[in-house]
N, C-alpha and C positions, 0 to 999 in steps of 0.2 A: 471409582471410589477409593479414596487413599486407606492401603492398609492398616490398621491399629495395630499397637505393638506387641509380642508375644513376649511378656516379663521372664526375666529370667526364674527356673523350678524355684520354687522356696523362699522366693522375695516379697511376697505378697502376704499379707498379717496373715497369722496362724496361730496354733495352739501354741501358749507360753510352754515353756519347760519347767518341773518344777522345782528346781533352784531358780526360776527368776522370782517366783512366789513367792522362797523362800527369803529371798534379798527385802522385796516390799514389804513381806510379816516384819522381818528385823526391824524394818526401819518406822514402821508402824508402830510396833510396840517402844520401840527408842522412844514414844511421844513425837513421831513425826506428822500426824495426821492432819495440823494447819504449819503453817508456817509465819511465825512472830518473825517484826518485821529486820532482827538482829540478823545483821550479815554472819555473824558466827556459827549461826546452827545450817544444819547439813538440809538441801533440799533436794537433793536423791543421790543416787551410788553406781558406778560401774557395774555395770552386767555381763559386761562381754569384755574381752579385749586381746588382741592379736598384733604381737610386737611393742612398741615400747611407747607408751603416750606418760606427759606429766600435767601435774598442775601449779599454777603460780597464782598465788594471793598473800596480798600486803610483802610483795619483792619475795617471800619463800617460795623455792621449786622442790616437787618433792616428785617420785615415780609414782605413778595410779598404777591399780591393780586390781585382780576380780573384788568386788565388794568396798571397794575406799569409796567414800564419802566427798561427794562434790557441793560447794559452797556459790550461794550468790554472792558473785563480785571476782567469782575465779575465773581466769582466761587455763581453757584446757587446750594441750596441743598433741598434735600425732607425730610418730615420724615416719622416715619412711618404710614401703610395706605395713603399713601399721592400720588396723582398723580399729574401731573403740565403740561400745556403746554405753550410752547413759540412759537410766529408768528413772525417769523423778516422779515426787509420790504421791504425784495424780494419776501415776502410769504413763506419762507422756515420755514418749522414747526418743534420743537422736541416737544417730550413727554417721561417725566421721571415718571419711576416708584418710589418705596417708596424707601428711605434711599438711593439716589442716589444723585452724586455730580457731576455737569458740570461746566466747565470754558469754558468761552466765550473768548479764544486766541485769535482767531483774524478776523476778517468780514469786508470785503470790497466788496461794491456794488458800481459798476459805469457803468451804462449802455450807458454812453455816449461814454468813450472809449472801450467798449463792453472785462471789466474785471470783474472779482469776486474773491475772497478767502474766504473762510471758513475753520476753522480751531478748531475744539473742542473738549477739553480732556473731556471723562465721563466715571465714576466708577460707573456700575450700571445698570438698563435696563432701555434703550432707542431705541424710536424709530423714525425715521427720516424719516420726506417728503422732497425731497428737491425742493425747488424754480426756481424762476428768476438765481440766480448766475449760474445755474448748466446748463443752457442754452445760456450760454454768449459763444461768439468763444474763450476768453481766463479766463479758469475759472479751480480753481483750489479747490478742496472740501474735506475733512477728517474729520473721528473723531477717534480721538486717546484715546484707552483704555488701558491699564492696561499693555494689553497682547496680543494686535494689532492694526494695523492698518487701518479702512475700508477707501478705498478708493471710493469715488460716482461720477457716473457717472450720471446724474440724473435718481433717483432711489427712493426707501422707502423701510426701509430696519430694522429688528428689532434687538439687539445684548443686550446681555446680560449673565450672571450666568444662568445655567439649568440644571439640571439633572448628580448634581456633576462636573461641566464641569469649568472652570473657566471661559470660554465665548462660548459663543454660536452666527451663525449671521444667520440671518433667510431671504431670499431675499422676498419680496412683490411683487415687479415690476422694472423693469430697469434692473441695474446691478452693480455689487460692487467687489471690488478686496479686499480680507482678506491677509495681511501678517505681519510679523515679520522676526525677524534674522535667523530664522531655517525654515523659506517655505512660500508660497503665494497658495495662491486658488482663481478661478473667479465662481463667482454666477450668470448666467446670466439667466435662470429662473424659472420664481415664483415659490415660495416653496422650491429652494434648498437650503440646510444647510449646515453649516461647523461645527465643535466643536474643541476648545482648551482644552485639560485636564487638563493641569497644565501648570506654568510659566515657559517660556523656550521651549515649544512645538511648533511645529508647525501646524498649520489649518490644520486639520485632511481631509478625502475623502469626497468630497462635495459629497450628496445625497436628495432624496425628504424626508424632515422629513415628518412619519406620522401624521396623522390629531392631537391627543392627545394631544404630543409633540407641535407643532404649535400652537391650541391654546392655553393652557400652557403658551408658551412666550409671545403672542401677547394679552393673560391675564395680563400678570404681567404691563402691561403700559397703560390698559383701563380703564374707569372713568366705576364707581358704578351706 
């Protein structure tokens, strides 16, 4: 029987801290609790961040920093060394590792008509908790890479470059459908993997990645 992977101490959802509460009260009370469909208002904020990340929206770059406000239609980037996380305020969390670039497509949170969408392109390793949206009756969740698809079902789920591979998606918890034009794979659970080798491939035999291999990836997007 292939061994399941032993995640790295502390990488597995946990108690929030309470300055991340603190971030989500602020942004709450700002009037963030839906989001109008104005690309100018803010749909969550940095939580974390470690080394130097920015944002660009409408050609302005500015530095991010604990608590700055990230926008749909921003492309955020890492450098290197750099880890970054984003709370958007459904509570859905990403965390990017170094020299990695995400656009924030597109985010709708409306719990009143009990909708959501999420939609985000990233080149790089990331790893996703998902929120509120991913629990709505009509809710619809992606992030779209390079060289697939993950489709969330609410889940948390790591994807990235590994071991030569040109993506890798690593399942946490939940579950996640991997595809593209040449094949689809379902991850439904924890510890299974898929690998793309190259562009053009399809999501190669979902299996348990060993412990190594797993933490490895779920390395590449923890803070120091």
């Amino acid at each position: 029987m292939t061994a399941r992977p032993v995640f790295v101490p502390g990488q597995r959802r946990g108690k929030r801290m309470p300055w991340r509460r603190i971030v989500l009260a602020a942004m709450l009370l700002s009037g963030f609790c839906a989001v109008p469909a104005a690309a100018q208002e803010a749909i969550g904020a940095v939580s974390r961040i470690q080394g130097n990340a920015s944002g660009n929206r409408g050609g302005a770059t500015r530095a991010l920093a604990p608590n700055a406000a990230v926008f749909r239609n921003e492309v955020v980037s890492t450098g290197e060394a750099t880890r970054l996380e984003v709370t958007f305020i459904d509570s859905t969390r990403v965390t990017l590792g170094e020299n990695t670039r995400l656009r924030l497509d597109r985010y709708v949170f409306n719990p009143g008509a009990g909708r959501g969408v999420i939609r985000f392109r990233v080149a790089g390793a990331v790893r996703f908790l998902s929120g509120q949206v991913s629990r709505l009756a009509r809710s619809e969740v992606s992030v779209i890479t390079p060289f697939a698809t993950v489709g969330v079902r609410g889940t948390e789920f790591w994807a990235g470059p590994i071991d030569n591979q040109v993506l890798g998606v690593l399942l946490v918890e939940g579950a996640v459908s991997v595809s593209n034009a040449a094949g689809r794979q379902i991850l439904n659970q924890p510890g299974q993997g898929t690998n793309i080798a190259r562009r053009g491939a399809a999501p190669g035999p979902v299996t348990f990645w060993p412990p190594d291999k797993a933490n490895r990836a779920l390395a590449a997007t923890a803070f120091q």
